[in-house]
Backbone of each chain as ProteinMPNN parsed JSONL, in Angstrom:
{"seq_chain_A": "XXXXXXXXXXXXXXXXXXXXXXXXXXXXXXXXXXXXXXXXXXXXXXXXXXXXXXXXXXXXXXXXXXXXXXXXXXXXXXXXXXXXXXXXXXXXXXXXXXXXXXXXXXXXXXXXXXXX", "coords_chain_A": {"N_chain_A": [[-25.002, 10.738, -1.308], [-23.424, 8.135, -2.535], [-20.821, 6.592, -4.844], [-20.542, 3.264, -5.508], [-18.87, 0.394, -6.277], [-19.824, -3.21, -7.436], [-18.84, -5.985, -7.407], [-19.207, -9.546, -9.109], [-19.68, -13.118, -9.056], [-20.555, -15.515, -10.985], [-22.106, -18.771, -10.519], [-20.471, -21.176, -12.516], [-22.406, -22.792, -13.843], [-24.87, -22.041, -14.11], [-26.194, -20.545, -17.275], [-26.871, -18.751, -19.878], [-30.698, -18.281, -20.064], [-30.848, -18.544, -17.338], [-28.417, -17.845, -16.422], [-29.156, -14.659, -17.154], [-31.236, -13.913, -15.607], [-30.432, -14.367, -13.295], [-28.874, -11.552, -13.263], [-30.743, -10.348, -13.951], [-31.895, -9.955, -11.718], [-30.761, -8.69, -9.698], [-30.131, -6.297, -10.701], [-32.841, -5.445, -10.406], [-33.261, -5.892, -7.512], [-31.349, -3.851, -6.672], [-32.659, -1.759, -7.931], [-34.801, -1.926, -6.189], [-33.733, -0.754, -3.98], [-33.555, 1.697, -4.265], [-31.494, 2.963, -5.797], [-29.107, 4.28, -8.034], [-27.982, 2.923, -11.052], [-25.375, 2.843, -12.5], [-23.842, 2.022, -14.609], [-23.916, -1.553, -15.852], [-21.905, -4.489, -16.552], [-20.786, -6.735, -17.974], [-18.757, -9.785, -17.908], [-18.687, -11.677, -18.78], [-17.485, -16.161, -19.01], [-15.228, -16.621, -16.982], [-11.687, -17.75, -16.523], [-11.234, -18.829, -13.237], [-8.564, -17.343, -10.839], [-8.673, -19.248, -8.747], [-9.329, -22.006, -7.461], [-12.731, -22.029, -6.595], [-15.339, -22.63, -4.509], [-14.733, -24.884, -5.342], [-15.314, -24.712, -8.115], [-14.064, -24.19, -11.131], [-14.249, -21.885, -13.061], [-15.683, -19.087, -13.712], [-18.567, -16.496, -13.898], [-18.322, -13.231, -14.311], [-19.794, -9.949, -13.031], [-19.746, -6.79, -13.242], [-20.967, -4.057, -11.42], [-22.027, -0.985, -11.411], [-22.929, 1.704, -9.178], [-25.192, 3.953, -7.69], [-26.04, 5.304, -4.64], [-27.283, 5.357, -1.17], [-25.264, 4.354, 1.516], [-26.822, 3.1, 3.017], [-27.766, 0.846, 2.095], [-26.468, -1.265, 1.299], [-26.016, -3.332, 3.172], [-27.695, -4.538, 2.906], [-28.175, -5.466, -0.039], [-25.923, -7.174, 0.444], [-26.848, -9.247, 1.689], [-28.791, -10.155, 0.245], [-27.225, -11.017, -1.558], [-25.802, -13.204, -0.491], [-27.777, -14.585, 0.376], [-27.691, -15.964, -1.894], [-27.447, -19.008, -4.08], [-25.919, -18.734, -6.19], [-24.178, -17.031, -6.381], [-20.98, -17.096, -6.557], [-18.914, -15.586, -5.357], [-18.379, -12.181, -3.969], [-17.826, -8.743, -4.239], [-17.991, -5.793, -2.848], [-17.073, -2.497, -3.655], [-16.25, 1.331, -2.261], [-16.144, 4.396, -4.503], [-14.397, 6.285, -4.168], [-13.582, 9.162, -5.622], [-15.707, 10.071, -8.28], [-17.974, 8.049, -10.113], [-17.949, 9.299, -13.044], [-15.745, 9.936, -14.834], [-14.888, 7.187, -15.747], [-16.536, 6.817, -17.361], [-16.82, 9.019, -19.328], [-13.913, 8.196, -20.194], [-14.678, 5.463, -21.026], [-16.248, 5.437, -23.292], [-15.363, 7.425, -24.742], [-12.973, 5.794, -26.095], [-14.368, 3.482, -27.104], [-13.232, 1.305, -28.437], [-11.05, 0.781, -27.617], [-11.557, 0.377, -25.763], [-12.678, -2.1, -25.769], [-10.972, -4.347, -26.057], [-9.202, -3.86, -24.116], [-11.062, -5.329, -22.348], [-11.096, -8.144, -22.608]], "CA_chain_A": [[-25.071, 9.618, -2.243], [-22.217, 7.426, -2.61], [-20.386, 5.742, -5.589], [-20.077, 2.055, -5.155], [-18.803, -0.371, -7.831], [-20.315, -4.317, -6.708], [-18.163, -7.252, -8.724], [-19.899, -10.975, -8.063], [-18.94, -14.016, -9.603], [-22.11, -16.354, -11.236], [-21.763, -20.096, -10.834], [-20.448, -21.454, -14.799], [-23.254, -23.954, -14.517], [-26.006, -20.684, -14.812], [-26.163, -19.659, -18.418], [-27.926, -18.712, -20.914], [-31.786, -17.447, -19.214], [-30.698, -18.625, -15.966], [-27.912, -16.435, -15.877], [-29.687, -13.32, -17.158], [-32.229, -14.052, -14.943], [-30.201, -13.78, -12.013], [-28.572, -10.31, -13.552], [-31.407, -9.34, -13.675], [-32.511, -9.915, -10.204], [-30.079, -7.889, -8.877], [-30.835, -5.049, -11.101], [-33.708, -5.238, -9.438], [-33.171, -5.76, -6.13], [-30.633, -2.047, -6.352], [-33.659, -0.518, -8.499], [-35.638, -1.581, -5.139], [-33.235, 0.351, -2.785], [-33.637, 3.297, -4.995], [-30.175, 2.957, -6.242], [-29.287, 4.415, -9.882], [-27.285, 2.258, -11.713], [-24.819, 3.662, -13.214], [-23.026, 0.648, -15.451], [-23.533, -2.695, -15.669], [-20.299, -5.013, -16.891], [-20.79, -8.387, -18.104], [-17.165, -9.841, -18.505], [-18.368, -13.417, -19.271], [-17.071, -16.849, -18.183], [-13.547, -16.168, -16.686], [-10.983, -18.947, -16.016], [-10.447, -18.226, -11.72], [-6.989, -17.811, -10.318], [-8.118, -20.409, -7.38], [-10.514, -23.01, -7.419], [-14.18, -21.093, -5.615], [-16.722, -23.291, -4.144], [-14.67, -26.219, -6.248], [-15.446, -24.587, -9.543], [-12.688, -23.142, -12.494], [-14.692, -20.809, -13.993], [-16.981, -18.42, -13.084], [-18.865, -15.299, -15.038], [-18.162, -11.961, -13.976], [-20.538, -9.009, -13.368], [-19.925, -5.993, -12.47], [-22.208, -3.069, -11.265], [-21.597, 0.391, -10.6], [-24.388, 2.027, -8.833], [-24.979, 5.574, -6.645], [-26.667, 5.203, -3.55], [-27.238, 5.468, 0.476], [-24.432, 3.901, 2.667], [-27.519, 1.903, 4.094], [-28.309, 0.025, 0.686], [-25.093, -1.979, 0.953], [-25.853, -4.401, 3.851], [-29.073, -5.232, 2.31], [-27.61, -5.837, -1.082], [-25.193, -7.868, 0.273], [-27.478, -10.071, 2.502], [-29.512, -10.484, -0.666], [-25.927, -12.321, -2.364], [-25.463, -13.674, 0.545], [-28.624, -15.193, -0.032], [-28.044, -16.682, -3.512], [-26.169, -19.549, -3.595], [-25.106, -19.108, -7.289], [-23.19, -15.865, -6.249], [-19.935, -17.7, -5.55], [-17.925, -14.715, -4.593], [-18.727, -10.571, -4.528], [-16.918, -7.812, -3.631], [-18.341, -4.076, -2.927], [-16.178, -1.661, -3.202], [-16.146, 2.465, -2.59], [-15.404, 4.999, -5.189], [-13.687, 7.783, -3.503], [-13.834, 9.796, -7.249], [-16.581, 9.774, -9.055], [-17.315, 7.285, -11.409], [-18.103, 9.596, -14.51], [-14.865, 10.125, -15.842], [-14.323, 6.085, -16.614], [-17.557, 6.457, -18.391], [-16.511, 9.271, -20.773], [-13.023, 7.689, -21.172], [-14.934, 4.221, -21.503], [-16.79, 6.066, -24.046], [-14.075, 8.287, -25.997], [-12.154, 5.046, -26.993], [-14.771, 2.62, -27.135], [-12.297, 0.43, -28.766], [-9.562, 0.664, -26.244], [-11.525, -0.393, -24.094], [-13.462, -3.028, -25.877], [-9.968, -4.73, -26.12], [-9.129, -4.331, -22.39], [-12.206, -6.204, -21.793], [-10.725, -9.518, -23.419]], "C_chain_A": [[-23.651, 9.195, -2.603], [-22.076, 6.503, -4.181], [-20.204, 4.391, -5.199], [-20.062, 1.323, -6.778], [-18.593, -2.312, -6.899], [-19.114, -5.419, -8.069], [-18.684, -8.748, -8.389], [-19.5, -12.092, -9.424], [-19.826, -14.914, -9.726], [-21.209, -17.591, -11.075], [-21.814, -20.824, -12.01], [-21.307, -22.051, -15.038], [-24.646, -23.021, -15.012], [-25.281, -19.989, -15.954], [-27.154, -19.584, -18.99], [-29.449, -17.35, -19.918], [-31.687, -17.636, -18.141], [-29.772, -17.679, -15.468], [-28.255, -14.489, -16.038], [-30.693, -12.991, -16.125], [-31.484, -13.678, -13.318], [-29.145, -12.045, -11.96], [-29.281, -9.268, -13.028], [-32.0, -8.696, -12.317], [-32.106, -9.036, -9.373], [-30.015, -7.083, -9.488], [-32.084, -4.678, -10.213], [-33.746, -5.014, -8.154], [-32.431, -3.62, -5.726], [-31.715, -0.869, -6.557], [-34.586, -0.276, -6.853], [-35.393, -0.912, -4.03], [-33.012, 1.194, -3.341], [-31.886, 3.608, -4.944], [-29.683, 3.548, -7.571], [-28.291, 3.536, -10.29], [-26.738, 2.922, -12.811], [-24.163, 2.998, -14.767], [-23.3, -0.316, -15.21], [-22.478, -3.348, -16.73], [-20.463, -6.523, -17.462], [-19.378, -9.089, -18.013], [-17.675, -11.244, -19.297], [-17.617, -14.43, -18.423], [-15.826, -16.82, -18.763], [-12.993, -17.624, -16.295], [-10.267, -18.346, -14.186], [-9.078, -18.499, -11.56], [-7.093, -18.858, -9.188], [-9.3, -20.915, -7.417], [-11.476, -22.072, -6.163], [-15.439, -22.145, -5.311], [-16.043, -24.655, -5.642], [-14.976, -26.234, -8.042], [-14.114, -23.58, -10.411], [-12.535, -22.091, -12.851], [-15.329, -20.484, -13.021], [-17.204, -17.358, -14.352], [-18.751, -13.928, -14.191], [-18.692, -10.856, -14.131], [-20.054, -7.97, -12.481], [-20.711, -4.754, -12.616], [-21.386, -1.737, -10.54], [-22.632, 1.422, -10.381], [-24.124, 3.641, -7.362], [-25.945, 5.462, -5.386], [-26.949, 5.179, -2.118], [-26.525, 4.732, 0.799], [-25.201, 2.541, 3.146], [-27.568, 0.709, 3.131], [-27.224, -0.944, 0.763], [-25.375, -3.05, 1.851], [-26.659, -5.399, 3.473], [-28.618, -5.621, 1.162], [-27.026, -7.165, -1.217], [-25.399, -8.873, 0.987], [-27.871, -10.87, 1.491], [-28.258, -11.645, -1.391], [-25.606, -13.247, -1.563], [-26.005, -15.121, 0.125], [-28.115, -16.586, -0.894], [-27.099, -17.662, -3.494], [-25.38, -19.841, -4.872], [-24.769, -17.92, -7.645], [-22.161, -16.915, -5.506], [-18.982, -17.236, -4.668], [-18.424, -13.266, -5.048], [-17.618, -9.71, -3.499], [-17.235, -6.399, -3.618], [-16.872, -2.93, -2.672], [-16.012, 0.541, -3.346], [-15.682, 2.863, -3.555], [-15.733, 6.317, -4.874], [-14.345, 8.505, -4.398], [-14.845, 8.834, -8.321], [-16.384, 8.695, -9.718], [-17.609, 8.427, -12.803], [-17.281, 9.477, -15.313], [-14.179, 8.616, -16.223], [-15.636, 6.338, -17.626], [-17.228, 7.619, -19.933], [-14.991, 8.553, -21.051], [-13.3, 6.158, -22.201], [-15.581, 4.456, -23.16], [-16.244, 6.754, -25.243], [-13.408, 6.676, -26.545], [-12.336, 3.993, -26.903], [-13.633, 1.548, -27.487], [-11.443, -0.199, -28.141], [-10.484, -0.155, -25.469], [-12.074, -1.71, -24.009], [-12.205, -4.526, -25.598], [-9.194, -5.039, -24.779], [-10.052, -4.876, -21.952], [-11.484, -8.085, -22.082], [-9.976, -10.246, -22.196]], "O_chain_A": [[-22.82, 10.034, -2.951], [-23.024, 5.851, -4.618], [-19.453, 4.387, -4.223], [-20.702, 1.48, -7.818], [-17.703, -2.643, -6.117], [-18.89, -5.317, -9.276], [-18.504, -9.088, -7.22], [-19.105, -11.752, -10.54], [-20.162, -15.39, -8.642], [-20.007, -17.631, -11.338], [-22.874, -21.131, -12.556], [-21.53, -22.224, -16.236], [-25.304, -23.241, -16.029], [-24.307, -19.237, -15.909], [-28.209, -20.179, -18.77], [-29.311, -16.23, -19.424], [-32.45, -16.924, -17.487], [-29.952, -16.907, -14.526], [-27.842, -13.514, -15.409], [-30.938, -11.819, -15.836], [-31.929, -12.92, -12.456], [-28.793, -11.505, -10.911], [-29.112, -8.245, -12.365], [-32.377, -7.574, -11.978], [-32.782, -8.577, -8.452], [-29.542, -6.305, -8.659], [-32.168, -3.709, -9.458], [-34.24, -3.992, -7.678], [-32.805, -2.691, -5.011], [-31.858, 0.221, -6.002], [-34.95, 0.796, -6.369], [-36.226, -0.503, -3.221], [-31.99, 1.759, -2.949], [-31.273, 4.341, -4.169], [-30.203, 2.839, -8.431], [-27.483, 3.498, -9.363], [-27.313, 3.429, -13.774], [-24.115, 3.622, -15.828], [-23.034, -0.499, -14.022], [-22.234, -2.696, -17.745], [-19.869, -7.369, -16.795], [-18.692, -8.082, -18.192], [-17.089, -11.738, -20.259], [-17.114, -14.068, -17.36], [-15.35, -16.89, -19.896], [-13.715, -18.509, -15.838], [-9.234, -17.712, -13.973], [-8.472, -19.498, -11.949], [-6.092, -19.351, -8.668], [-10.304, -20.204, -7.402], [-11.021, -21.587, -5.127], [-16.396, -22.26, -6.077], [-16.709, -25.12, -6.566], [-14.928, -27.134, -8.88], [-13.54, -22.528, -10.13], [-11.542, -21.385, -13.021], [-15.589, -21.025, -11.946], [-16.517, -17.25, -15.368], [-19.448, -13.951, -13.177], [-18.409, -10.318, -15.201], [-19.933, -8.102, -11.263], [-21.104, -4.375, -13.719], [-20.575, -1.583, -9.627], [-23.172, 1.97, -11.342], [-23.253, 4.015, -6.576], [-27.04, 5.781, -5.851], [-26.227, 4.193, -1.974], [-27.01, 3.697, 0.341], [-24.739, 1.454, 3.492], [-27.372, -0.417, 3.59], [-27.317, -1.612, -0.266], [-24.928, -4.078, 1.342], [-26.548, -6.621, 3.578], [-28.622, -6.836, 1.358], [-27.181, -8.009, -2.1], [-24.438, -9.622, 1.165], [-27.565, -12.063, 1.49], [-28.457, -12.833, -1.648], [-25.046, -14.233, -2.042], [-25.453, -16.164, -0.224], [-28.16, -17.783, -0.607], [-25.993, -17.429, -3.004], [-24.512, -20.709, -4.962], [-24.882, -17.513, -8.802], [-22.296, -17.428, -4.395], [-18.395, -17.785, -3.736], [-18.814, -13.061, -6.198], [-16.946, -9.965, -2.499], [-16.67, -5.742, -4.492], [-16.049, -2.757, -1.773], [-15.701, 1.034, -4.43], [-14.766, 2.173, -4.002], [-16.659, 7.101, -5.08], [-15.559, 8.652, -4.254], [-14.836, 7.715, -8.834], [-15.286, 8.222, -10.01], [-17.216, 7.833, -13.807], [-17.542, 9.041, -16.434], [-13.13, 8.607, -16.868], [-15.511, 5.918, -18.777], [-17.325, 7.301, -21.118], [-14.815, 8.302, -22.243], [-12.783, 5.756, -23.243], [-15.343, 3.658, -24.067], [-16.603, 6.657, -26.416], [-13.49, 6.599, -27.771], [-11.43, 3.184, -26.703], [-13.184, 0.945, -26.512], [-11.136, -1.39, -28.095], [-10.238, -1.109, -24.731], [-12.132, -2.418, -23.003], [-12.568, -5.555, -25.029], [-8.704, -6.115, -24.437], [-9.91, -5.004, -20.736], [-11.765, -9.012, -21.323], [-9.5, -11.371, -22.345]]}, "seq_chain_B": "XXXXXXXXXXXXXXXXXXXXXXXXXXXXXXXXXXXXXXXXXXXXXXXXXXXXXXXXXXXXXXXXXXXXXXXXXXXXXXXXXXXXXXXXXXX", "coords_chain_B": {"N_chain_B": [[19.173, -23.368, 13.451], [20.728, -22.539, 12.322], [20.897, -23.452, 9.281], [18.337, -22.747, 8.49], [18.41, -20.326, 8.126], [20.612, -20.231, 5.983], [18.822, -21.732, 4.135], [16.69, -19.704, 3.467], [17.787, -17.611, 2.237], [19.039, -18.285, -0.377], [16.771, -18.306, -2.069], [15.281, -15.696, -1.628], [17.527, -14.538, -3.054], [17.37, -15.161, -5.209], [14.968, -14.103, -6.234], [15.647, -11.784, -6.594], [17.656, -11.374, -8.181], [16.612, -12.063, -10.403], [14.702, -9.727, -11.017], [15.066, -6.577, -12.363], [16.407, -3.543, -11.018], [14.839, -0.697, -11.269], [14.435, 2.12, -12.622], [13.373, 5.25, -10.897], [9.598, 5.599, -10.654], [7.132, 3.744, -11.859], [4.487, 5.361, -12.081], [4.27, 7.827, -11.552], [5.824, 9.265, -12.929], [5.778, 8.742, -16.18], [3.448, 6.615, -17.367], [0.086, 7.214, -17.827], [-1.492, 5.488, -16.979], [-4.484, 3.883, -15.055], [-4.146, 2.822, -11.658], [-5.866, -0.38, -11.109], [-8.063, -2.311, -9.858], [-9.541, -3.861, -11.112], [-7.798, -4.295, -13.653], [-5.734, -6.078, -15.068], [-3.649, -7.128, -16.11], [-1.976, -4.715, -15.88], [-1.116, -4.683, -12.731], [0.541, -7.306, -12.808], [2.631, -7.177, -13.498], [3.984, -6.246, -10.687], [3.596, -8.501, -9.516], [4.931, -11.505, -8.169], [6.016, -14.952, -10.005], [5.24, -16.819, -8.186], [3.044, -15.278, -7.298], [3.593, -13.107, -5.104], [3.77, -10.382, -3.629], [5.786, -7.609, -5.657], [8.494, -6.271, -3.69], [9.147, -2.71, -3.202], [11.354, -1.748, -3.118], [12.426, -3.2, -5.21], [10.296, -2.784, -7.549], [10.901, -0.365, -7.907], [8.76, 1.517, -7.31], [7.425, 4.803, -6.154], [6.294, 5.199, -2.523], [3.336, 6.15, -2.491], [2.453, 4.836, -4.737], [2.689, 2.438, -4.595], [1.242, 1.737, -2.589], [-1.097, 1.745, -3.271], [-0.968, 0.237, -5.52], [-0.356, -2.244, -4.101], [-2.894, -2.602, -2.65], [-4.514, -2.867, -4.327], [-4.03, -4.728, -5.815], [-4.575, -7.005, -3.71], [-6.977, -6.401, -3.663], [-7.9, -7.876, -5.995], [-7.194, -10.471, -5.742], [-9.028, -10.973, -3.892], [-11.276, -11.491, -5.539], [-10.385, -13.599, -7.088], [-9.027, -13.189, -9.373], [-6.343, -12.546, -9.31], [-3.952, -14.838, -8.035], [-3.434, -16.192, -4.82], [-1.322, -17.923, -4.187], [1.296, -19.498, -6.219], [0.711, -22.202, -5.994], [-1.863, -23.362, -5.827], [-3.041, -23.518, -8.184], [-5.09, -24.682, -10.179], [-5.266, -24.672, -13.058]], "CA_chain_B": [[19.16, -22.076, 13.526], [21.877, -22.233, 10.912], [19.995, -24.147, 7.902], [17.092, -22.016, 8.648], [19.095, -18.58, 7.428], [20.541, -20.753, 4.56], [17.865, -21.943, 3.233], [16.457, -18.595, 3.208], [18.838, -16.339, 1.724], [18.719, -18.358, -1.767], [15.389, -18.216, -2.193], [15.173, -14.749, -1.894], [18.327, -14.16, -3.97], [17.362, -15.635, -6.683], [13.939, -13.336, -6.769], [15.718, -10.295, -7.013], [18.465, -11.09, -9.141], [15.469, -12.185, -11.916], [14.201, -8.18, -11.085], [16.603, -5.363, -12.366], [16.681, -2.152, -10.396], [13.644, 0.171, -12.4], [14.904, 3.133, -11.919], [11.656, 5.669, -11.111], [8.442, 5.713, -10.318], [6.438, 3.749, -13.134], [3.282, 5.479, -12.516], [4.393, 9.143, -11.112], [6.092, 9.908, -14.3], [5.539, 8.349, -17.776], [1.955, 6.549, -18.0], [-0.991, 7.619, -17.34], [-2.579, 3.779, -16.569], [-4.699, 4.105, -13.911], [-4.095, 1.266, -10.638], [-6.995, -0.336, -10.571], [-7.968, -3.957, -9.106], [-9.697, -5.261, -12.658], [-6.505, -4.368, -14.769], [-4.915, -7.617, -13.913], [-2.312, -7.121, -16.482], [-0.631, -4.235, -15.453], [-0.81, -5.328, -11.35], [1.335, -8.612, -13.258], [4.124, -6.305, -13.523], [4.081, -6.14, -9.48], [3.679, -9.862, -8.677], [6.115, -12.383, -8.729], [5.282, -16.298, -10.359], [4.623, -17.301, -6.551], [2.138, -14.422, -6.693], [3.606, -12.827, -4.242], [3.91, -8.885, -4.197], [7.0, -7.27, -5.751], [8.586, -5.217, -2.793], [8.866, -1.121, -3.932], [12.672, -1.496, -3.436], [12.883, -3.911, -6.858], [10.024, -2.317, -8.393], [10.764, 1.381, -7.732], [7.493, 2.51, -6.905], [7.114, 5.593, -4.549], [5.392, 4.81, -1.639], [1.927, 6.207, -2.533], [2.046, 4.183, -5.426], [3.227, 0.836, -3.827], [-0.022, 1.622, -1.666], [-1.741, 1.788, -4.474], [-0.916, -0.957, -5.968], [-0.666, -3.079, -2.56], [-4.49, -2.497, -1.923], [-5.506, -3.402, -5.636], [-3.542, -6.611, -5.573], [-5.548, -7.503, -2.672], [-8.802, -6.92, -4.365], [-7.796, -8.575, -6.882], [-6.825, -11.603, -5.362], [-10.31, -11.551, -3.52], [-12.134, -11.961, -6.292], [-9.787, -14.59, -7.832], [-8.424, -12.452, -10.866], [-4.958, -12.878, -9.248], [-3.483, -15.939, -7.681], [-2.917, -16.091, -3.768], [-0.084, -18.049, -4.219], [1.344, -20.041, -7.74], [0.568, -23.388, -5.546], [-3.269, -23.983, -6.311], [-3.861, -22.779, -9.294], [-5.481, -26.347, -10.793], [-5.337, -24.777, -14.699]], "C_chain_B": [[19.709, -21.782, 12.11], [21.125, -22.329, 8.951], [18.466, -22.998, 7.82], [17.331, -21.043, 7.096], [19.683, -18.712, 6.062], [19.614, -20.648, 3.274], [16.952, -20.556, 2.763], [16.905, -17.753, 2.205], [18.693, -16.886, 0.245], [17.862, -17.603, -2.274], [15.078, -16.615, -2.425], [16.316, -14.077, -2.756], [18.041, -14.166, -5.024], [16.045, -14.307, -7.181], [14.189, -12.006, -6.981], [16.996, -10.574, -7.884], [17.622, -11.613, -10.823], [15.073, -10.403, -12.024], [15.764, -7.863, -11.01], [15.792, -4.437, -11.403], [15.916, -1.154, -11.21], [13.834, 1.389, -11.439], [13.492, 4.472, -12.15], [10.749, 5.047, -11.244], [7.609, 5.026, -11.82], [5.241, 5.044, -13.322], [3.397, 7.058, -12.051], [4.749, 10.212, -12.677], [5.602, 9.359, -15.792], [3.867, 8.554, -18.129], [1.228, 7.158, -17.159], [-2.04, 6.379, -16.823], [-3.232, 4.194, -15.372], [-4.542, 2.975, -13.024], [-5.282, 1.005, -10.511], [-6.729, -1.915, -10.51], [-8.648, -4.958, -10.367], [-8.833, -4.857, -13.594], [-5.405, -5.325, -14.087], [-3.923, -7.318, -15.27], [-1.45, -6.236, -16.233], [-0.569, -4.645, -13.617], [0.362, -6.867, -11.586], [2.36, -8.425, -13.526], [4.446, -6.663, -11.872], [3.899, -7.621, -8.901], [4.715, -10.85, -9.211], [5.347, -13.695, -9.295], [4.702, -16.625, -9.45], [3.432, -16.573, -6.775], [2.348, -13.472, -5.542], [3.737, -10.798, -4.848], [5.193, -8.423, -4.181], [7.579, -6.309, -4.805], [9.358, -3.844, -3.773], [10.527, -1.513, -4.253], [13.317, -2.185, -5.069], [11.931, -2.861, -7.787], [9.799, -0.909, -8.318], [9.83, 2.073, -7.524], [7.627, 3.572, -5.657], [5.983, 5.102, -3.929], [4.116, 5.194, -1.735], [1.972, 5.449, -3.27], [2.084, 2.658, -5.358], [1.814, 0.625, -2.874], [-0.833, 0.913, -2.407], [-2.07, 0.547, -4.516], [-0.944, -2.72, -4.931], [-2.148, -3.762, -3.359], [-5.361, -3.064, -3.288], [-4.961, -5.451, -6.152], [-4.171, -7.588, -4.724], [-6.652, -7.731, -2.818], [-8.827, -7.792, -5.397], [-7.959, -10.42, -6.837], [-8.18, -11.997, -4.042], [-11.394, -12.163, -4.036], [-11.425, -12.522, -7.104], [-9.84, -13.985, -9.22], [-6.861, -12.712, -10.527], [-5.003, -14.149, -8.24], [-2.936, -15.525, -5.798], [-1.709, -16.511, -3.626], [-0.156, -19.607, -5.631], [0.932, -21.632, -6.899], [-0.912, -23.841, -6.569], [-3.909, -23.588, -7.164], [-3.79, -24.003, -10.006], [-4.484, -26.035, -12.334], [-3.582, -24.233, -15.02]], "O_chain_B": [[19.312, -21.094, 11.17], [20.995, -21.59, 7.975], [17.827, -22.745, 6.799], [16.91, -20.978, 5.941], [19.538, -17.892, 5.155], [19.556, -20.047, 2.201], [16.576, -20.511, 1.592], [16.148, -17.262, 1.367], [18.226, -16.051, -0.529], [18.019, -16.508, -2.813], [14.592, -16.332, -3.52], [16.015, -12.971, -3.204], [18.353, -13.311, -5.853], [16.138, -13.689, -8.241], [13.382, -11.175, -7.4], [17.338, -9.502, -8.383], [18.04, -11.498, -11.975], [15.178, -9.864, -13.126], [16.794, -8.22, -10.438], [14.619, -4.662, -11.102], [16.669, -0.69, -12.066], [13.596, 1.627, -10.255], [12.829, 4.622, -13.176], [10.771, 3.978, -11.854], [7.492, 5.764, -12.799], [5.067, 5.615, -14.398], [2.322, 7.621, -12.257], [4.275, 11.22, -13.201], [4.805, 10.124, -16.336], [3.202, 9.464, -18.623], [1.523, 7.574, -16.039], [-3.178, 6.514, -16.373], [-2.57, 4.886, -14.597], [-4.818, 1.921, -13.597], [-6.009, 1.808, -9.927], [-5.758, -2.578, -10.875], [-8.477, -6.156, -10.595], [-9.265, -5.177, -14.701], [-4.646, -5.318, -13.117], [-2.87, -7.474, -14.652], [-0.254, -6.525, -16.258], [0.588, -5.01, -13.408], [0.901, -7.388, -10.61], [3.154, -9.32, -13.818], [5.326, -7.52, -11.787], [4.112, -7.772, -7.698], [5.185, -10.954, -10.344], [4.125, -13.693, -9.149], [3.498, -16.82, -9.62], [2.471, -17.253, -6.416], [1.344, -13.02, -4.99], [3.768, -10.25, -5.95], [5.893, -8.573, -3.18], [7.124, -5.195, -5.066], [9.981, -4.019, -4.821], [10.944, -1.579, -5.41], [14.257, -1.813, -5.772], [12.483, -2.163, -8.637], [8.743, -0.34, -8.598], [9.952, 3.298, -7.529], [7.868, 3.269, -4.488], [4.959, 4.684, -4.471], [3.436, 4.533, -0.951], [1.306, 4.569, -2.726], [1.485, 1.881, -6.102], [1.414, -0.483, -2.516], [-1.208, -0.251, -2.262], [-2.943, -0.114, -3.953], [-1.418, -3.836, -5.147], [-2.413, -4.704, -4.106], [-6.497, -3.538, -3.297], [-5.342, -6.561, -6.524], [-4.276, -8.787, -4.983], [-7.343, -8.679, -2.446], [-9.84, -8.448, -5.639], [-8.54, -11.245, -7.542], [-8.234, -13.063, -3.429], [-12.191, -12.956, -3.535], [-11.638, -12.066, -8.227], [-10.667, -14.323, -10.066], [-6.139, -13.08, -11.454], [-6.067, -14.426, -7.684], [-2.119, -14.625, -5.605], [-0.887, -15.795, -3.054], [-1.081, -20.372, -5.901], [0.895, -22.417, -7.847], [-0.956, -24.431, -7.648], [-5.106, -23.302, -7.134], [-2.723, -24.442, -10.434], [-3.502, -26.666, -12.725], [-3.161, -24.156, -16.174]]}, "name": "protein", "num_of_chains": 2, "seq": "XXXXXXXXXXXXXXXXXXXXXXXXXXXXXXXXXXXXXXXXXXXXXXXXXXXXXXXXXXXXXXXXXXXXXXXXXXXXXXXXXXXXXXXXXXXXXXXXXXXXXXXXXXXXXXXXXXXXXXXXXXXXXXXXXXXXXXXXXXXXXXXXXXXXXXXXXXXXXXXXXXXXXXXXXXXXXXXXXXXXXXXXXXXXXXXXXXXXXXXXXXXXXXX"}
């Protein structure tokens, strides 16, 4: 079982129940490759460093999830899919994730602050 | 041939006489920060205005950590948190 941490980038014009709605979808979709989910990340709508599919903004989710090697092509077919994923990015984690979760955890604060 | 090597040589003069000489390793000795590809403010230490990446020799990094930091600049700049280059950035 592998660490992976997914980052995808919503189109600014989905908000509100449209964008939870597609959150959620892809909760789903990982729950359906028997994935655990370890974190999800909201960041909110970000100002991009380079215009994406012609848009400024985007919202920023990221997911950090434990699961088979195989689960990843399918995942990423599924964004592929969507066409209000404007950009994603999977990426290994060598080292665990636990230990961001207790530091995320020990200094809630800190970190609520590096979120900004 | 000539104008080429000219025009060159400023250009890059000027970007290292803005960087001093950081003497040691930021990340071997002092902090404890970890490199990672969504801490876009400390990777903003390592890029220049262009966006471009600071080479180790200005910003003293040992070579694992110049990796490091490389490879997270890169992710970064995939998922538009950093700037490919200061040209097209509309805002």
């Amino acid at each position: 079982m592998r660490t992976y941490e997914n980052i995808m980038i919503v189109h600014p014009d989905k908000v509100g129940d449209e964008y939870n709605a597609i959150v959620e979808k892809f909760k789903g979709v990982l729950s359906d490759l028997n994935a655990n989910l370890l974190k999800v990340d909201e960041w909110g709508a970000r100002k991009l460093a380079y215009p994406v599919k012609k848009q400024g903004r985007g919202s920023y989710v990221l997911t950090v999830f434990e699961g088979e090697p195989t689960i990843i092509d399918e995942f990423e077919r599924r964004l592929r899919l969507d066409e209000s994923i404007i950009k994603f990015q999977t990426v290994q984690l060598e080292k665990g994730f636990v230990e961001d979760d207790s530091a995320a955890a020990a200094e809630e604060g800190q970190g609520a602050e590096e979120e900004e | 041939m000539a104008e080429r090597s000219t025009s060159g040589a400023p250009a890059k003069r000027s970007v290292r006489r803005r960087f001093s000489r950081r003497k040691g390793c930021r990340f071997c000795a002092d902090s404890t920060l970890k490199i990672d590809y969504k801490e876009v403010r400390n990777l903003r230490y390592f890029v220049t205005e262009r966006g471009k990446i600071v080479p180790r020799r200005i910003s003293g990094n040992c070579a694992e950590h110049q990796r490091k930091i490389r490879e997270a600049i890169k992710r970064a700049r995939n998922i538009a948190l950093l700037p490919f280059t200061a040209g097209h950035s509309l805002d």
